[in-house]
C-alpha positions as semicolon CSV with decimal commas, in nm:
position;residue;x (nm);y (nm);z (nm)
1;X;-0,261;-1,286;-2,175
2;X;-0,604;-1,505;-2,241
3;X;-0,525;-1,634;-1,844
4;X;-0,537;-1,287;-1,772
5;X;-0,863;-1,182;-1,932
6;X;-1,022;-1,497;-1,814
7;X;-0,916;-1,469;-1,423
8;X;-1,046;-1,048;-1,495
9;X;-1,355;-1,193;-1,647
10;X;-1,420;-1,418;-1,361
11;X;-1,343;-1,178;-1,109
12;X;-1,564;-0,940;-1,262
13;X;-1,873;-1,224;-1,291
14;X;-1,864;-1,288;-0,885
15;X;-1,847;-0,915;-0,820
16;X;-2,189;-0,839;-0,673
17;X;-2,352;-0,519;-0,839
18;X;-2,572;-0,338;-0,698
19;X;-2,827;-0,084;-0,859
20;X;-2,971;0,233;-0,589
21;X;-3,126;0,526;-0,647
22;X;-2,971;0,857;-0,658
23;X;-2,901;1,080;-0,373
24;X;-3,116;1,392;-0,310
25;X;-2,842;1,634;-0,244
26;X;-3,071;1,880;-0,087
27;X;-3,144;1,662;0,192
28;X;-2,782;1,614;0,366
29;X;-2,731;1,847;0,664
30;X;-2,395;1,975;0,688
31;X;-2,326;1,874;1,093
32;X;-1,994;1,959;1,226
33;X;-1,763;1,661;1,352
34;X;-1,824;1,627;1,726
35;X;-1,545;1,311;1,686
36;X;-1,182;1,291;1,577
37;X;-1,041;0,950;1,660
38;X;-0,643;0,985;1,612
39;X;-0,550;0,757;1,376
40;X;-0,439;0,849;1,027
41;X;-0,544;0,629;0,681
42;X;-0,284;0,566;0,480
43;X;-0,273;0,676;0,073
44;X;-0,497;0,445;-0,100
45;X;-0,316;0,475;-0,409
46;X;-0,467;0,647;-0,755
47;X;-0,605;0,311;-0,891
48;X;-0,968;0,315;-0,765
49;X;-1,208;0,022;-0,800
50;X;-1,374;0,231;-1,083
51;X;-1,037;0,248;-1,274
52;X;-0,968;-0,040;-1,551
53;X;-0,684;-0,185;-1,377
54;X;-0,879;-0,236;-1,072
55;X;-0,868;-0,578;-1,102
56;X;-0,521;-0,625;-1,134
57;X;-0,440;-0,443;-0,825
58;X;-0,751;-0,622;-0,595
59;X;-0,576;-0,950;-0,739
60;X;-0,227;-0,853;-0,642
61;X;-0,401;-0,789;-0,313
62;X;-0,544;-1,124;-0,259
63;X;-0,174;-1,293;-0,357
64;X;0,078;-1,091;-0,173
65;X;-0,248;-1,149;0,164
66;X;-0,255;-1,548;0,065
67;X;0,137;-1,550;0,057
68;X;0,205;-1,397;0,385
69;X;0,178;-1,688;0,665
70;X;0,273;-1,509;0,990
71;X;0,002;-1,354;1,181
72;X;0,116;-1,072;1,266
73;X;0,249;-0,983;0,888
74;X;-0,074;-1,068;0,759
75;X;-0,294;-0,846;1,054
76;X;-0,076;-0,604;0,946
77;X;-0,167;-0,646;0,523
78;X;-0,462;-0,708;0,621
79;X;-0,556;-0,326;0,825
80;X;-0,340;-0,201;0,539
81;X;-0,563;-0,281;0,304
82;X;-0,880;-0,232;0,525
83;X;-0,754;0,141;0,539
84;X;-0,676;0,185;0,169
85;X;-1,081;0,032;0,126
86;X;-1,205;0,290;0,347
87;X;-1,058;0,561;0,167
88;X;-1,147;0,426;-0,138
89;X;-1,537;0,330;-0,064
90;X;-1,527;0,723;0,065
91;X;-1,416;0,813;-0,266
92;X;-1,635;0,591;-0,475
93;X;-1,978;0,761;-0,256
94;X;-1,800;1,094;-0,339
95;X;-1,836;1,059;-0,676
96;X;-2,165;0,947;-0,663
97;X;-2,126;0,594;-0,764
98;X;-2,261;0,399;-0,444
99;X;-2,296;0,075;-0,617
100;X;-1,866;0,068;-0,565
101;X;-1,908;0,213;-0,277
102;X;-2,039;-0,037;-0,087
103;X;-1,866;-0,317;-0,208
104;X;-1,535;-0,125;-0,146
105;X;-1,660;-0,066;0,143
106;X;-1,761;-0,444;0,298
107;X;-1,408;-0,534;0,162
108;X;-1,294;-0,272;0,367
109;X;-1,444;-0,395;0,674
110;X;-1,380;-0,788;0,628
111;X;-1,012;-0,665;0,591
112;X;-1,077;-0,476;0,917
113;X;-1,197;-0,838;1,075
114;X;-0,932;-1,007;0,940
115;X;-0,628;-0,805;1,094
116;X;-0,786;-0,824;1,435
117;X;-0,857;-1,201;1,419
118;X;-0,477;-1,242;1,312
119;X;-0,368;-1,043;1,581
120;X;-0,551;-1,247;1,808
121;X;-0,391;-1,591;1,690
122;X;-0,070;-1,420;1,735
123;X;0,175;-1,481;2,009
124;X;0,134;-1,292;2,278
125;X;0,399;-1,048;2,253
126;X;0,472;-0,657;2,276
127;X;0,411;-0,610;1,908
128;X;0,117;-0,816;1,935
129;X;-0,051;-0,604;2,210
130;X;0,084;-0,241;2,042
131;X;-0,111;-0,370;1,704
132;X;-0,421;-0,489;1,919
133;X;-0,420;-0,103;2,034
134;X;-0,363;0,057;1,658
135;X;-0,614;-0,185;1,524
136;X;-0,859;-0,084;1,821
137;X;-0,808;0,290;1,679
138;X;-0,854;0,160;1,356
139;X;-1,180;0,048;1,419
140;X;-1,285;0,356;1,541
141;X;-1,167;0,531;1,301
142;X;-1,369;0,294;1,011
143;X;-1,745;0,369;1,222
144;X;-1,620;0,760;1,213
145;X;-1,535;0,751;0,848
146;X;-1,918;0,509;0,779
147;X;-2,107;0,751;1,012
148;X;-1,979;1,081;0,928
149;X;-1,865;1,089;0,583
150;X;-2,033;0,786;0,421
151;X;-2,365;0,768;0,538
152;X;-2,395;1,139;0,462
153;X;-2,346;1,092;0,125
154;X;-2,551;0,706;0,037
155;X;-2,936;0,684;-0,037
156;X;-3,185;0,607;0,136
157;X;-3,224;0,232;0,030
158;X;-2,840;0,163;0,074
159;X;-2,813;0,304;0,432
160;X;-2,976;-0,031;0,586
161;X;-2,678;-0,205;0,382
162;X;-2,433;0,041;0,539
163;X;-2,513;0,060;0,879
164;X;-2,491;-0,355;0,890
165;X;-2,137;-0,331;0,722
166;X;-2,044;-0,097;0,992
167;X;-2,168;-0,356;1,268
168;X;-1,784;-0,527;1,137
169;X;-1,614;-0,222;1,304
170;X;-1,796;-0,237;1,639
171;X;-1,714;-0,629;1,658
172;X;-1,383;-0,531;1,556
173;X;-1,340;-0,307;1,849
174;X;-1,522;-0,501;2,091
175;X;-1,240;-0,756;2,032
176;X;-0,990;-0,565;2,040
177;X;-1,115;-0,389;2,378
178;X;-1,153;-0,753;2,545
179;X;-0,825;-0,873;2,478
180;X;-0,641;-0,558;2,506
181;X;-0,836;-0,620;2,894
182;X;-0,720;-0,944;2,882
183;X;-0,394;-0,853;2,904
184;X;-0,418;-0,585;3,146
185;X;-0,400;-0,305;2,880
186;X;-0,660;-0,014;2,895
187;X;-0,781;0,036;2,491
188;X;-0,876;0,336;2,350
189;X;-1,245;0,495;2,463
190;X;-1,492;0,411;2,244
191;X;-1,635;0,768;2,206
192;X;-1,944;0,665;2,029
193;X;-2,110;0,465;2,306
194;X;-2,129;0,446;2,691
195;X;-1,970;0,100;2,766
């Protein structure tokens, strides 16, 4: 029990926190999405990083993620939980407590990094390539969620901090796009940009 509260209390010291001022709700425009990337987020679970167990479950995380040695298992934890961190920064800016948010949120996206850099390092193979695709979607899917839903919803002096964390998904995808090419394998279109 005291190694537990000591490894929480540690966790909890290293945890960056952030302080930003509140969001002006009469200044967010309610635009219509002009983009729907096809990929669907998995169920982050009800345990959000503003619940007291938190900790346990971002630990459990980083063991089951430091226990898994093949690449391909651990691109595959790793998008899982990239997903689940999307949904749950999403949440955390919902509720109007951005400070969360936006740690959830670069978790989210070094996750995102992660999977596509242990895809990479994979073996060339046909599950290799098919998760170089869904992780290319994924990517997409992370600047769609960040543009549309997230930086709708931060202030003002966070947005700088947002927009850089969302640079992660573009690299993402420009990886993914060049070795899906490498290959021979057309990726998704990248409906946010003119390549």
């Amino acid at each position: 029990m005291a190694i537990a509260i000591f490894t929480v209390s540690i966790i909890r010291g290293v945890m960056p926190n952030y302080a930003f001022s509140p969001q002006v709700l009469s200044d967010t425009v309610d635009t219509p999405s002009t983009i729907n990337i096809a990929y669907d987020l998995i169920y982050p679970g009800k345990i959000l990083p503003d619940h007291p167990l938190w900790y346990v479950k971002a630990i459990r995380d980083k063991i089951v993620h430091s226990l898994t040695f093949n690449h391909m298992s651990r691109a595959k934890l790793a998008l899982k939980c990239a997903d689940k961190r999307l949904q749950m920064a999403q949440e955390m800016f919902k509720k109007g407590k951005p400070d969360l948010g936006v740690a959830t949120l670069e978790r989210a996206e070094q996750y995102l990094a992660e999977s596509v850099d242990h895809a990479k390092e994979a073996e060339s193979s046909e599950e290799s390539k098919e998760f170089l695709r869904t992780a290319s979607l994924a990517a997409l899917k992370h600047r769609e969620i960040i543009e549309e839903n997230i930086l709708p919803l931060s202030p003002e002096d966070l947005k700088p901090m947002i927009v850089k964390t969302e640079d992660l998904s573009k690299i993402s995808y420009t990886k993914t796009r060049d070795t899906l090419h490498s290959y021979g394998i057309t990726s998704p279109t990248n409906p946010f940009e003119l390549d």
